[in-house]
N, C-alpha and C positions, 0 to 999 in steps of 0.2 A: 231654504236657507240651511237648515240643519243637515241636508241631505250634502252642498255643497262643504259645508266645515267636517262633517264625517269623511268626505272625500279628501281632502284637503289632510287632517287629520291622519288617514290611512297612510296617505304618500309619504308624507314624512315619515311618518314612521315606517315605509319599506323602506324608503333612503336610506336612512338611519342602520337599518338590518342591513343592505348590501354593502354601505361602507365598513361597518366592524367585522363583519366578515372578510372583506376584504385584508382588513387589518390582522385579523385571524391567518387568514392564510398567508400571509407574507412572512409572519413568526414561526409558520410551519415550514413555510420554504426554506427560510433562513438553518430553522433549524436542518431541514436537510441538506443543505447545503454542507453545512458543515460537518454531519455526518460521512457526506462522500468525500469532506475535502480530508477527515481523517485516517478513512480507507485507504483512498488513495496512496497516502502519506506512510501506511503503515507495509501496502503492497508495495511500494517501491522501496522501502528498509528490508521488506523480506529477499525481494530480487536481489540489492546490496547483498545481502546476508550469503545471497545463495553464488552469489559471484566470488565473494571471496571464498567462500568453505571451496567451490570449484577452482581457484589459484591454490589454492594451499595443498589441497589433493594434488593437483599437477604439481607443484614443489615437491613434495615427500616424493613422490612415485619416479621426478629426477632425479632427488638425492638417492633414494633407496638404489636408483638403477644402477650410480657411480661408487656407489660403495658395493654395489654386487663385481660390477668392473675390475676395482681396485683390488678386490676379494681376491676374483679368479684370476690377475696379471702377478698376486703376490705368491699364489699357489704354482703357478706355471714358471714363477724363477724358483722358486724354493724346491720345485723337482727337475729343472734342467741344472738346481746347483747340486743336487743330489748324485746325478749321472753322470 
């Protein structure tokens, strides 16, 4: 009799251990979960980031081109008005 209520006794209490544990881990999950959902979140603001700074160097590197242009079209009348 004692021997089955120790048994009995045991079970339940591993139950008891693989459910909180359980419970355990799904607050761990959770939490990583959330950890990669703000990786995530922060590597794709940095790609954002790096697309534009990438637009805006193609801008400057147009305008810089067309004012070199305008540069060298305003030097080329001002010495055929020379001549």
């Amino acid at each position: 009799m004692k021997k089955s209520i120790l048994s009995i006794t045991m079970a339940a209490l591993l139950a008891l251990g693989v459910v909180s544990c359980r419970e355990e881990k799904s607050e761990t999950e959770k939490a990583a979960d959330e950890v990669e959902e703000t990786m995530e979140e922060g590597a794709e603001e940095v790609e954002d980031a790096a697309e534009d700074t990438g637009e805006a160097m193609e801008d400057a590197a147009e305008e810089t081109g067309e004012a070199m242009e305008e540069g060298a079209e305003e030097v080329e009348e001002e010495m055929e008005g020379e001549k």
